[in-house]
N, CA and C atoms as a LAMMPS dump frame, in Angstrom:
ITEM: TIMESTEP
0
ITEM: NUMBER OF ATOMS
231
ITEM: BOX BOUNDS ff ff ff
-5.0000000000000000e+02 5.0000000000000000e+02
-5.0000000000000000e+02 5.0000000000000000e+02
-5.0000000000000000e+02 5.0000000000000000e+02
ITEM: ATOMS id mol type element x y z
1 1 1 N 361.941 466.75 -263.462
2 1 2 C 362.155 468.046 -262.847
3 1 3 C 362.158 467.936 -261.325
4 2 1 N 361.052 467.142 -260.689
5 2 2 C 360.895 466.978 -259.471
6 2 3 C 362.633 466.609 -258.707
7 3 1 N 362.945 465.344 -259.676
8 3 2 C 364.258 464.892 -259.169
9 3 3 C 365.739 465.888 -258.899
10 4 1 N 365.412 467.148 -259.803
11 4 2 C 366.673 467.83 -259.562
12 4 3 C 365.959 468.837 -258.786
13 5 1 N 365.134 469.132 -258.355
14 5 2 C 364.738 469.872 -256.592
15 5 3 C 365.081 469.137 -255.773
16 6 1 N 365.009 467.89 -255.844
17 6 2 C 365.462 467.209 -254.105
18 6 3 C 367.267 466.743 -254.309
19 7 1 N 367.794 466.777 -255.65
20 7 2 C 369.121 466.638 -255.408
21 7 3 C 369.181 468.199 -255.026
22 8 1 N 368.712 469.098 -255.704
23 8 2 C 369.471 470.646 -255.213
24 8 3 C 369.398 470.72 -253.559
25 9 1 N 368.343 470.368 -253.121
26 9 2 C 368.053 470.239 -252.023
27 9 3 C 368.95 469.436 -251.038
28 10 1 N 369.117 468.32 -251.426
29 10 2 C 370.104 467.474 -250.793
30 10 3 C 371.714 467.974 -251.019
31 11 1 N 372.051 468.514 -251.871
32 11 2 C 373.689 469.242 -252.088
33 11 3 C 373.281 470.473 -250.95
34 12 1 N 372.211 471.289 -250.839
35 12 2 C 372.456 472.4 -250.118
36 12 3 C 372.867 471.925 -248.69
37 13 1 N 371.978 470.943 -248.388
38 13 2 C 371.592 470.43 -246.836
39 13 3 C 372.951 469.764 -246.792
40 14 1 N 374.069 468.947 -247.641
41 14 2 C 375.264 468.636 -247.447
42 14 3 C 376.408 469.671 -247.154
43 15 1 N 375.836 470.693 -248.113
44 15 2 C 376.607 471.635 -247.781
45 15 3 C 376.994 472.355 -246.507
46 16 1 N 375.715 472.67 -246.03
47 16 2 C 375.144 473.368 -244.943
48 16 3 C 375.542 473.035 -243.637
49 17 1 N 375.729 471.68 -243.441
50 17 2 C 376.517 470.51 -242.454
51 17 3 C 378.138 470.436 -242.706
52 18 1 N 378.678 470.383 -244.125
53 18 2 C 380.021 470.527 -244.016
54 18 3 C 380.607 472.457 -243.381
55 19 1 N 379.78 473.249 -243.806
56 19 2 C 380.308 474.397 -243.331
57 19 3 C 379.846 474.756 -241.683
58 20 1 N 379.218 473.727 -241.302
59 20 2 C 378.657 473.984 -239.583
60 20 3 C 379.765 473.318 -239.025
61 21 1 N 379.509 471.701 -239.594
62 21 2 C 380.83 470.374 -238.417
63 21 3 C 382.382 471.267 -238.723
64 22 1 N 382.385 471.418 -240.01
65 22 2 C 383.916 471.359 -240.295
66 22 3 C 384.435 473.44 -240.228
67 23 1 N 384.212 473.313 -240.971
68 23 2 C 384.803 475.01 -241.685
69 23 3 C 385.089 476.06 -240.46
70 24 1 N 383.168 476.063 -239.982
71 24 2 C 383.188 476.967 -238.622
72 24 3 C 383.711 476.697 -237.42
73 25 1 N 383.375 475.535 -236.881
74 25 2 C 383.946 474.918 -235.788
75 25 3 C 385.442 474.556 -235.833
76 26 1 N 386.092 474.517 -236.862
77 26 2 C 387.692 473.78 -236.964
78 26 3 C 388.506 475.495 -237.571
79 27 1 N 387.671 476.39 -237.823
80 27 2 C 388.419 477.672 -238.172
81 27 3 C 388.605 478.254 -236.771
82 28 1 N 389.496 479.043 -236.988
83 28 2 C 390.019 479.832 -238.644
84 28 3 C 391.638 479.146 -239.218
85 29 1 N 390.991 478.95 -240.194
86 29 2 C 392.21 478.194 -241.48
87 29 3 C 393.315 479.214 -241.699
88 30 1 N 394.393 478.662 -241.528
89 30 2 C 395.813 479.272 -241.901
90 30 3 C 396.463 479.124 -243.27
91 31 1 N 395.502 478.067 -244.206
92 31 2 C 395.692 477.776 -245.586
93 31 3 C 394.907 477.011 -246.464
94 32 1 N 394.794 477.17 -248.027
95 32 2 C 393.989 476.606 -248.206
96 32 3 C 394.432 475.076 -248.047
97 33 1 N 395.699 474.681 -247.689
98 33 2 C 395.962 473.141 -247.83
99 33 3 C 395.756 472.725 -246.482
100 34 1 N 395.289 473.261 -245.53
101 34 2 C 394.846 472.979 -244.191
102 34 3 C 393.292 472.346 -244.766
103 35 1 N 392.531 473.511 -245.135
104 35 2 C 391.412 473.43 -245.668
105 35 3 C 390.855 471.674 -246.944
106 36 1 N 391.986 472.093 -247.803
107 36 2 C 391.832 470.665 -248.413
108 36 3 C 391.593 469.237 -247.586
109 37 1 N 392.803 469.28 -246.735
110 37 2 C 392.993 468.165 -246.044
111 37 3 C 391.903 467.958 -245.083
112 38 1 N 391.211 468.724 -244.025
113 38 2 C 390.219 469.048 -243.641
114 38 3 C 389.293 468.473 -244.286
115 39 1 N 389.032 468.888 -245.413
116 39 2 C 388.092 468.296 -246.325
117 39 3 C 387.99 466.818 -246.793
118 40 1 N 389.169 466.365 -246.938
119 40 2 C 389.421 465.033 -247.694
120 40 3 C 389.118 464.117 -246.391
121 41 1 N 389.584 464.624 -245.057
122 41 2 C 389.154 463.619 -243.663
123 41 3 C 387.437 463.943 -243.739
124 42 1 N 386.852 465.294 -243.654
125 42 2 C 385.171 464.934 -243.252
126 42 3 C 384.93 463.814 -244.226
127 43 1 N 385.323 463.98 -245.522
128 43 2 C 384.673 463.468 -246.797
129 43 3 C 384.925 461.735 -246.411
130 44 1 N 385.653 461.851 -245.904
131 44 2 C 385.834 460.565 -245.433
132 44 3 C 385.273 459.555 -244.137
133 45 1 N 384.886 460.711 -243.519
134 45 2 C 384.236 460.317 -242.417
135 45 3 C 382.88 460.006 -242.691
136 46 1 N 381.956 461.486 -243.512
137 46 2 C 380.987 460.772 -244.151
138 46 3 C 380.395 460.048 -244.977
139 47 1 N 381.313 459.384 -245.466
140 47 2 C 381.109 457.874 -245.665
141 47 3 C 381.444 456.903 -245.384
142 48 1 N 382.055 456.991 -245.09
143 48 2 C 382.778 455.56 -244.5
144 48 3 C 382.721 455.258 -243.205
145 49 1 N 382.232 456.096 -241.958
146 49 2 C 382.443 455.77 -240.582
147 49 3 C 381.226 456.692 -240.191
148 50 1 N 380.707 457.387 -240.576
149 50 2 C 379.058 457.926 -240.338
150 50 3 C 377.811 457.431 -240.214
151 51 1 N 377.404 456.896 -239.282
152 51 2 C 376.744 455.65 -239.066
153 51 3 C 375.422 456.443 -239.272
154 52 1 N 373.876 455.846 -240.098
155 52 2 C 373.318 456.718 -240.499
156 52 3 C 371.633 455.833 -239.96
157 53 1 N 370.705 456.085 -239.546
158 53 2 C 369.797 455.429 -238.967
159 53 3 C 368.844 455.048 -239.866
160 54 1 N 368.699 455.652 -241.177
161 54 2 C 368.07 455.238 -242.602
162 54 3 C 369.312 454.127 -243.075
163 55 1 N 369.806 453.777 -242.908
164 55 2 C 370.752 452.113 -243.4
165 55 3 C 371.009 451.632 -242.142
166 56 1 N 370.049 451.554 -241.084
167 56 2 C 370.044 450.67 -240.606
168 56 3 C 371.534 450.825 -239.458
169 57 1 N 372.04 452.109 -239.446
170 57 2 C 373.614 452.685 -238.555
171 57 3 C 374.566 451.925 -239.157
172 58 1 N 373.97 451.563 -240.486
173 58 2 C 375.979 451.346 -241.175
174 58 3 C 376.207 452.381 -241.706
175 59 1 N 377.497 453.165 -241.995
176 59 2 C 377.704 453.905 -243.055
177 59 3 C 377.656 453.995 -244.135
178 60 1 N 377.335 454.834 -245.211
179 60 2 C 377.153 454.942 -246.372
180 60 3 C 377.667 454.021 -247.128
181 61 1 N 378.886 453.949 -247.297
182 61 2 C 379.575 453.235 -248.543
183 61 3 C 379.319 451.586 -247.59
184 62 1 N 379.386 451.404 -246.662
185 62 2 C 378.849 449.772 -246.065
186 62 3 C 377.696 449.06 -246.604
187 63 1 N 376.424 450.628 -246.389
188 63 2 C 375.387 449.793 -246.574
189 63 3 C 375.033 449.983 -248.384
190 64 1 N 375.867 450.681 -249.281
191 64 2 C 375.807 450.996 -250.467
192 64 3 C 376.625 449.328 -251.016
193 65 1 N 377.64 449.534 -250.861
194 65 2 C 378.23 448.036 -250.613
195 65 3 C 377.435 446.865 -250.872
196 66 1 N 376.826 446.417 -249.357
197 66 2 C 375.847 445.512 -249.145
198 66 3 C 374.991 445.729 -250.069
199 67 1 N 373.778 446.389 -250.448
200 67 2 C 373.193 446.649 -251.446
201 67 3 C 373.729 446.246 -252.769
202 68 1 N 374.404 446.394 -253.485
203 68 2 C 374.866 445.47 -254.765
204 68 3 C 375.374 444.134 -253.998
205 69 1 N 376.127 443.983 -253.048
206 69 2 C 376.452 442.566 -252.872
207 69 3 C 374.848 441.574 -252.858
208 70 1 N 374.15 441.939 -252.691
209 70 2 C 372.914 441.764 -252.417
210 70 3 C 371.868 441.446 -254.085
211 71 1 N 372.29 442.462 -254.625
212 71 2 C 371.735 442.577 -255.724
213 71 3 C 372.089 441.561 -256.668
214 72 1 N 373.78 441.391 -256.686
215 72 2 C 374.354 440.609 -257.798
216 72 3 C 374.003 439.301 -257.274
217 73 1 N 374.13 439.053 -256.12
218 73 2 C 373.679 437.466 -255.287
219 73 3 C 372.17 436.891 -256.24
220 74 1 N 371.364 438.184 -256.063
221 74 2 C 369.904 437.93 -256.588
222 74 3 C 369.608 437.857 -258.226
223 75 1 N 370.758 438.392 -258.632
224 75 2 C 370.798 438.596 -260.792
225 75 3 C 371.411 437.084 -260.92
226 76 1 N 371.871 436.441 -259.694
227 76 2 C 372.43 435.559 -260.088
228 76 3 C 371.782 433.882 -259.946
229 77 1 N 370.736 434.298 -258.974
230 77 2 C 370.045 433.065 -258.56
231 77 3 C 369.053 432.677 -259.101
């Protein structure tokens, strides 16, 4: 139970940041396919080029990455 309070928690707080960086600051939208695309670049930014100080300032999918490269190195030795 504990675990789906801190994911609810963590989707709100994602949320909360995509409608501050992106939505408010980059509106007002002329469509929703402005909006999509919009979306598909943050989504992309935060992961892949969002340098994060809990991994050490790699981005998500880098240091998610590293982490199994890491792992399988060690299942294997």
């Amino acid at each position: 139970m504990q675990l789906k309070v801190y994911a609810n928690a963590l989707a709100e707080s994602v949320h909360g940041l995509y409608k501050t960086e992106l939505i408010h600051r980059r509106g007002p939208w002329r469509s929703l396919e402005q909006v999509e695309l919009a979306t598909a670049e943050w989504i992309e930014w935060w992961n892949h080029r969002r340098l994060h100080g809990a991994t050490d300032d790699l981005p998500p999918a880098e240091y998610e990455d590293l982490y199994y490269r890491q792992r399988d190195t060690n299942e294997v030795a």
